[in-house]
C-alpha positions in Angstrom: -124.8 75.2 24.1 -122.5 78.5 24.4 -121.3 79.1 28.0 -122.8 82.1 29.1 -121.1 84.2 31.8 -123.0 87.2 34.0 -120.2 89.6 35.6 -121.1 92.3 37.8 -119.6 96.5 37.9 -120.4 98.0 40.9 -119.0 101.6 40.9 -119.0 103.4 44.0 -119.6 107.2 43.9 -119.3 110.1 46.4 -122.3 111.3 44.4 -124.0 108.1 42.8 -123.9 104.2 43.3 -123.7 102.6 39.6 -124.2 99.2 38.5 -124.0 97.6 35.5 -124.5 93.6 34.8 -123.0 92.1 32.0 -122.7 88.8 30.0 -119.7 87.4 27.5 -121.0 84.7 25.0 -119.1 82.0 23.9 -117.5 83.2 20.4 -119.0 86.6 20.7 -115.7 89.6 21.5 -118.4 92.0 22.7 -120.1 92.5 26.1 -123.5 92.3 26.8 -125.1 94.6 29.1 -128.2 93.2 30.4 -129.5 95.9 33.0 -128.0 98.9 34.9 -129.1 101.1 38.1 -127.9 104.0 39.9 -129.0 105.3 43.0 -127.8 108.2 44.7 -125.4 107.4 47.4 -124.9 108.8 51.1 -121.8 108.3 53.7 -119.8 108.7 51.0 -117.6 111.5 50.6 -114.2 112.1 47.8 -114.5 108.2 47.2 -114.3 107.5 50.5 -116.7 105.9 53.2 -117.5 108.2 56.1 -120.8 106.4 57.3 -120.9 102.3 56.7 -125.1 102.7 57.1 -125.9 104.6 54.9 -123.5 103.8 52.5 -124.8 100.2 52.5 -128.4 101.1 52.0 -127.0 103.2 49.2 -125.2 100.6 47.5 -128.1 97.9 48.5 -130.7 99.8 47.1 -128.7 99.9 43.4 -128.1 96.4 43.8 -131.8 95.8 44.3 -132.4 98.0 41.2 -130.0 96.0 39.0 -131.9 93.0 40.3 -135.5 93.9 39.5 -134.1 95.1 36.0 -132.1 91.8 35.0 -134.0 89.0 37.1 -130.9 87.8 38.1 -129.5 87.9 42.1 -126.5 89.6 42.2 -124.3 87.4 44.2 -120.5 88.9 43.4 -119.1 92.2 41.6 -116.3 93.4 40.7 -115.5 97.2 42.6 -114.2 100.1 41.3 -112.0 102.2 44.3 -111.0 105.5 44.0 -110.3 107.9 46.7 -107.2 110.6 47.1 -105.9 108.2 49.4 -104.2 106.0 46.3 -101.1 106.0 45.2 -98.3 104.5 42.9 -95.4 103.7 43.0 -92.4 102.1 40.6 -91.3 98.6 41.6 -88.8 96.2 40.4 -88.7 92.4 41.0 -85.3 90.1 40.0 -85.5 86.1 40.2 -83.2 83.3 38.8 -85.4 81.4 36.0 -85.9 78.1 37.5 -85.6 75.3 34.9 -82.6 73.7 34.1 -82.5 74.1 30.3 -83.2 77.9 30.8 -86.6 78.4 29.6 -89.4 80.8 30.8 -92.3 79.5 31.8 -95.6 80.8 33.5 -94.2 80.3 37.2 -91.1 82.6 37.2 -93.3 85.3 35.6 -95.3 85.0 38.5 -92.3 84.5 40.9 -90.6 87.8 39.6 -93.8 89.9 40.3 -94.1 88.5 43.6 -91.0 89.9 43.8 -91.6 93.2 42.4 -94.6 93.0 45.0 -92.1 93.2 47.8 -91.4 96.5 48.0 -91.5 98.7 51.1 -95.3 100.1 51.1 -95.9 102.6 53.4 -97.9 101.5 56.4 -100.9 100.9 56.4 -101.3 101.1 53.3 -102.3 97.7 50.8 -101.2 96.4 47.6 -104.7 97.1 44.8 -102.6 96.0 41.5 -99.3 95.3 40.5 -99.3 96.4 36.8 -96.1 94.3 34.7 -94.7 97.1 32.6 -91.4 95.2 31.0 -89.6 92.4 31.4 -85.9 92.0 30.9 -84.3 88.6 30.3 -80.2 88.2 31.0 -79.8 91.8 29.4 -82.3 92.0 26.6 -84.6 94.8 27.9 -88.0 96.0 27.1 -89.8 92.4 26.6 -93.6 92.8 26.2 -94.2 88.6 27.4 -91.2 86.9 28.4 -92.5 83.4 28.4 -91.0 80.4 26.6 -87.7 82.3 26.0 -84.7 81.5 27.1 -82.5 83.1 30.1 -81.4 82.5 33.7 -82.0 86.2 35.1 -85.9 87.4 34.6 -86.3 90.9 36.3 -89.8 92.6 35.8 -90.6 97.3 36.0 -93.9 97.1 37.6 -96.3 100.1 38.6 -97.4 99.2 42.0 -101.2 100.4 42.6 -102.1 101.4 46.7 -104.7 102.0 49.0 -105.1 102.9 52.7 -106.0 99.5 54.3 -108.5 101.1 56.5 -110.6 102.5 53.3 -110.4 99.3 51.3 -111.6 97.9 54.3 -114.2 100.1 55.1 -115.6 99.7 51.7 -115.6 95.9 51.4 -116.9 95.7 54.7 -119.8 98.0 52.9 -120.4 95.7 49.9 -120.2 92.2 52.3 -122.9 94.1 54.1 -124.8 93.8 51.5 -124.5 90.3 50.8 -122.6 90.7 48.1 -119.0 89.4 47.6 -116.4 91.1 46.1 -114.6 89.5 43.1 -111.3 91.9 42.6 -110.9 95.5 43.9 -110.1 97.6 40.5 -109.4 101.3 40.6 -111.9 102.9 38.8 -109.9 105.3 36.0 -108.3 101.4 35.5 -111.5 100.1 34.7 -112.9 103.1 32.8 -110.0 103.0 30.3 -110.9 99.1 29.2 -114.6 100.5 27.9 -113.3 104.0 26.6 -109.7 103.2 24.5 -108.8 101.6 21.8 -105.9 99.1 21.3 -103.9 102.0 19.4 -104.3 104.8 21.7 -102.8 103.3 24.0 -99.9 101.7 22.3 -99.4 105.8 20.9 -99.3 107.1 24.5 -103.3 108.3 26.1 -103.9 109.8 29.0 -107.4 109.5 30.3 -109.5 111.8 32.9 -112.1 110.7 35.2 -114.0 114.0 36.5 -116.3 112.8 39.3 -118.1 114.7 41.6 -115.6 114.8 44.3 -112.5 113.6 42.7 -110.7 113.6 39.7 -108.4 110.6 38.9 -105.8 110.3 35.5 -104.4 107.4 34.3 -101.3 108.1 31.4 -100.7 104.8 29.1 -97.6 104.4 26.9 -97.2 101.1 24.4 -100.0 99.6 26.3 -98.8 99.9 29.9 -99.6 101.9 32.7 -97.0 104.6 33.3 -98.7 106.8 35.7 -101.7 107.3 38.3 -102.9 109.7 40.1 -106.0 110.8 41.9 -106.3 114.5 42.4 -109.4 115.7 45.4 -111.5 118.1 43.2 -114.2 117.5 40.8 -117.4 118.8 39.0 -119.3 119.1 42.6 -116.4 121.9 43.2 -118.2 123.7 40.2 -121.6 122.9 41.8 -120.1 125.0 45.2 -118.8 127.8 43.1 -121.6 128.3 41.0 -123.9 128.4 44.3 -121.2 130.8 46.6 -121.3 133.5 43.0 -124.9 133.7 42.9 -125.8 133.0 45.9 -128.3 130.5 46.1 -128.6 126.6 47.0 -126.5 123.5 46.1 -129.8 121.9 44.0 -130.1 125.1 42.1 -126.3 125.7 41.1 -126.5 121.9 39.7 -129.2 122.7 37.7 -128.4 125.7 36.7 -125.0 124.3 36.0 -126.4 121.0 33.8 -128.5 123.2 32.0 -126.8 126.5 30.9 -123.5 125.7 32.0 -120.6 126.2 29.3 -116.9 126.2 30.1 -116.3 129.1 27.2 -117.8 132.9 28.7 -116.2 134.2 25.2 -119.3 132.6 23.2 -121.6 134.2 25.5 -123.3 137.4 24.9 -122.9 139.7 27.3 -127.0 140.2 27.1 -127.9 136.4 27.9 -129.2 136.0 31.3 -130.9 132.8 33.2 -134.3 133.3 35.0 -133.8 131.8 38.1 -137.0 131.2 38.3 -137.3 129.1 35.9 -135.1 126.9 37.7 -136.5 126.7 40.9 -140.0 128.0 42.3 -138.3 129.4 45.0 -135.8 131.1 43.4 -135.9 134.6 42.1 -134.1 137.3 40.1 -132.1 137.1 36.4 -128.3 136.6 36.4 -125.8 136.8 33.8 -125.2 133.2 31.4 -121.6 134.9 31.0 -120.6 135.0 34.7 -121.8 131.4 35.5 -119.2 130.3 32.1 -116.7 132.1 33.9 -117.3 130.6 37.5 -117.0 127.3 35.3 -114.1 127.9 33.3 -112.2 129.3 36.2 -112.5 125.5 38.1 -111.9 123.7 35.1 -108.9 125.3 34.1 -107.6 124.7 38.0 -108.4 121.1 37.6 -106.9 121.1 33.9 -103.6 122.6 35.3 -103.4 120.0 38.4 -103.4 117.4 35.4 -100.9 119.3 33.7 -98.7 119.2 36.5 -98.9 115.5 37.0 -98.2 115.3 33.3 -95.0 117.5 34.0 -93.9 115.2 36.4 -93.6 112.0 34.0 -92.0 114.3 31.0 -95.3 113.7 29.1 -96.6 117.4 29.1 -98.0 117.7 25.6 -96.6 114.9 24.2 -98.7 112.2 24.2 -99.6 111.4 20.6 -103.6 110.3 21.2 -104.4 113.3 23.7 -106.8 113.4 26.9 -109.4 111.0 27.3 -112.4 113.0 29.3 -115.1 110.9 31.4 -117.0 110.4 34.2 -120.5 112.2 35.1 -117.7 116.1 34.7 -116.7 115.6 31.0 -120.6 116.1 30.1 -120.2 120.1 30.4 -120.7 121.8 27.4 -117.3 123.6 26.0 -115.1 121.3 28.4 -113.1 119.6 25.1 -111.7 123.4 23.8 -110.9 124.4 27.2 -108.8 121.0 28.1 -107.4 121.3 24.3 -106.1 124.7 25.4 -104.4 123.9 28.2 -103.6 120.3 27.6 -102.4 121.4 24.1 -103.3 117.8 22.8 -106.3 116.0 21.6 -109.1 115.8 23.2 -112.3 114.4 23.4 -114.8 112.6 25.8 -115.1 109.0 25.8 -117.6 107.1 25.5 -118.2 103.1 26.2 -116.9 101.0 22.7 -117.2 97.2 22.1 -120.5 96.9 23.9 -123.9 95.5 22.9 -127.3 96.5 24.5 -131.0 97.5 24.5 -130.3 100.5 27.0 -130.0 104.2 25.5 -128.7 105.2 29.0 -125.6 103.8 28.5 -124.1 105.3 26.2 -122.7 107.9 28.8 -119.5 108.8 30.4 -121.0 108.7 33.4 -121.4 104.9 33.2 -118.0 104.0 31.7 -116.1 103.0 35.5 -119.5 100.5 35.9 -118.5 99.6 32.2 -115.5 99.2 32.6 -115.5 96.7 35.9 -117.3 94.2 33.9 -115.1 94.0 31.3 -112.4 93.6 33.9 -114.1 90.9 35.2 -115.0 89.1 31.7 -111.7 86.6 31.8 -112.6 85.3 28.4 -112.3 89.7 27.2 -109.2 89.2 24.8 -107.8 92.6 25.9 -107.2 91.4 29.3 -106.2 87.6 29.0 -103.0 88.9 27.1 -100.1 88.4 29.9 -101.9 91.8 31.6 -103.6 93.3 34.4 -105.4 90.5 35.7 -104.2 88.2 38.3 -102.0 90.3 40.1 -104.3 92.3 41.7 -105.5 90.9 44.8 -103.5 90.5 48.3 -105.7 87.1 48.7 -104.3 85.3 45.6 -100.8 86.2 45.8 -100.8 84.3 49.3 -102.4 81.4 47.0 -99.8 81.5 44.7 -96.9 81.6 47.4 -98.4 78.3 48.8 -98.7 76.6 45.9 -95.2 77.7 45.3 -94.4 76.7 48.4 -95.2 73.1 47.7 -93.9 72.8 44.1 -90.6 73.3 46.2 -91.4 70.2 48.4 -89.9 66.9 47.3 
């Protein structure tokens, strides 16, 4: 009988709640997606919680949609944080290997990024991941997986992921609320990149861009590792504002005037093609100018394009990373928005889309889904792309304690 195992993606939006329930087979590679949901959330505002009630009947209500959809109770998840209170930072982590005849093994890989792990973190602020970039044994640098070679000084370059404690708090306390237990906090461009890239992007160097509705978040990979994160406060509900400031109307008609005629490029535009407003809306009246919306458009993506830029700058990776710009999340869906990012970015671009994953549902095939995505595969252990001496494992404040017990006691005699 093959050993069938459900995992849970629960993607928490300032503008929707997504989840998406998953199975791995036994002997199959790809993920199964048995059922999805969204619901549109409240008390949540630029990824983070500003009202616990409402957010949990948001996030219960999604949960309850998942559940009529699969038939299954959904007892644990894996969540995807984002927020503009994350940051990274480099760490390094130095131990003495600890067997006699020299050799690696599993524990002092473990022991050097508890090491790494020690770093001064600002306060108040709490450890989400602590990504292994390289290892160097004695002075052989650049070491992809150090184990079973041979040394007596292991040091590990890790990218240390982290979060205000009072926000990760905040939103587990949400998701306990809903009876629901949480498996691994993952940030969510993390998690989007497992669906959306492929093995050789990110050994050529990838950068990918999540465009949400209140935040924007990049994640840069080089040779497989992560080499920068960032989460910049502005995304496609910025264009939503600007859109209803320039022609003067409401929130719910500037998004559907933006998902409809929107276009990031005014120069394809004639100057002639207007938009009925009332069309759009019954309450809504007058004709305005196709053109002028493309500009409002253009104008905040090239902003947002240029913040990216800038991060780029800082990591010496400014149009140079061989697979381009990765564009998802619900903002990538405009129309025009791959020229305008291949203008600025000068790279490749395009939008990505969930690979390596089986299903019934049409719906998912959207960037919109691909953080949801993206947390199951995370949480799939037997996923090959993430039991390679990766991601997982080092991720939660709760296990490392585990580990520096057991530790602990392999030191007793």
């Amino acid at each position: 009988m093959a050993q069938v195992q459900v995992v849970t993606g629960l993607d928490v939006g300032s503008n929707m709640v997504r989840v998406v329930v998953g199975q791995k087979i036994e002997h199959d590679d790809k993920m199964h997606i048995l059922g999805i949901a969204e619901a549109p959330s409240e008390g949540i505002s630029k990824g983070v919680i500003n009202s616990i009630e409402d957010a949990v009947s948001s996030i219960s209500s999604c949960l309850e949609k998942a559940e009529r959809m699969t038939g299954i109770p959904i007892e644990h998840a894996y969540v995807g944080i984002s927020g503009s209170h994350i940051i990274s930072q480099d760490s390094h982590g130095v131990v003495a290997v600890a067997k006699a005849d020299g050799e690696i093994k599993e524990d002092d890989v473990e022991r050097a990024i508890e090491a790494a792990q020690t770093v001064a973190t600002p306060p108040n602020y709490e450890i989400l991941h602590v990504i292994p970039r390289s290892f160097t044994v004695d002075s052989q640098r650049g070491i992809k997986d150090p184990i079973g070679m041979t040394g007596i000084r292991l040091e590990v370059d890790a990218q240390i992921i982290l979060g205000l404690s009072s926000q990760i708090k905040n939103l587990t306390k949400c998701i306990y609320r809903t009876s629901v237990d949480v498996d691994d906090l993952v940030l969510g461009v993390l998690a989007a990149s497992e669906c959306i890239l492929t093995k050789r992007q990110r050994e050529l160097g990838v950068a990918v861009l999540n465009i949400g509705a209140a935040t924007s978040s990049l994640l840069v990979l080089e040779e497989g590792d992560v080499i920068h994160t960032a989460v910049l406060p502005i995304g496609s509900g910025h264009i939503t504002n600007d859109i209803a400031i320039g022609l003067r109307t409401s929130i719910d008609v500037a998004e559907k005037v933006k998902l409809e005629y929107g276009s990031s490029l005014p120069k394809e535009i004639h100057k002639r093609e207007e938009i009925d407003l009332s069309e759009v809306s019954a309450q809504e009246s007058g004709r305005v100018s196709q053109k002028h919306v493309a500009e409002i458009i253009e104008a905040r993506l090239e902003e947002i394009f240029s913040m990216v830029e800038k991060e780029l700058k800082k990591i010496n990776r400014s149009g140079l990373l061989p697979a381009g710009v990765v564009l998802t999340g619900g903002g990538a869906k405009l129309p025009g928005i791959v020229e305008t990012a291949k203008s600025i970015f000068r790279l490749p671009c395009h939008i990505g889309y969930p690979l390596e994953v089986i299903t019934a549902i049409d719906k998912i095939n959207d960037p919109t889904f691909t953080t949801a995505i993206g947390l199951v595969l995370w949480g799939s252990e037997l996923s090959p792309k993430i039991s390679r001496m990766s991601l997982k494992g080092f991720s939660s404040v709760k296990e490392v304690t585990g580990k520096m017990k057991k530790w602990f006691k392999s030191l007793m005699p």
